[in-house]
C-alpha positions, 0 to 999 in steps of 0.5 A: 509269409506274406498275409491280406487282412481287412483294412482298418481305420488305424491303416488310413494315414499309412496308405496315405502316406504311401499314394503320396510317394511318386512312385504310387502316385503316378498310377493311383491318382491325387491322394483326397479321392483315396482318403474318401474312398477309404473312409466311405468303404463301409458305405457309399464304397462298400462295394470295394474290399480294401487289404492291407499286406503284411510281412512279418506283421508289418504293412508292406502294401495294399490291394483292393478288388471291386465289381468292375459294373459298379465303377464305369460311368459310361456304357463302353466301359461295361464287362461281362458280368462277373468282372473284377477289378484289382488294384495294389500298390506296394508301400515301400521301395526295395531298399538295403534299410528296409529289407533289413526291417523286415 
């Protein structure tokens, strides 16, 4: 079974260290706005909630939602109200080592 719980600080570096991988950094961006974002998400980021993934009590990979409206920088890119974003990322590649980890 696979459960979210609320990111903490102890899952910073590990999220980190998954953005830094190419497969996630090609969608997620350079890893300082992430570490700012995380650090700052029970203050100026406070409107997004962070999880972490777990299978079998180990981290497998992160997702977030967020009101869409508190994110755009332009008036084109507002939603109707109600609108959420979600971002994900698995941390690991599906490997033979890793499977057998879990």
């Amino acid at each position: 079974m696979i459960y979210l719980r609320k990111l903490t600080d102890e899952d910073i570096n590990t999220v980190k260290n998954w953005i830094m991988q190419d497969y996630v950094s090609q969608w997620f961006g350079h890893v300082s706005d992430w570490e700012k974002e995380l650090k700052g998400r029970n203050d100026e980021f406070s409107f997004i909630k962070h999880f972490i993934a777990e299978k079998n009590g180990k981290p497998i990979g992160f997702c977030q939602y967020y009101d869409w409206n508190r994110t755009v920088e332009n008036d084109e890119e507002y939603e109707p109200v109600g609108t959420y974003g979600i971002d994900y990322l698995i941390g690991f590649k599906k490997t033979e080592t890793y499977k057998k980890q879990l």
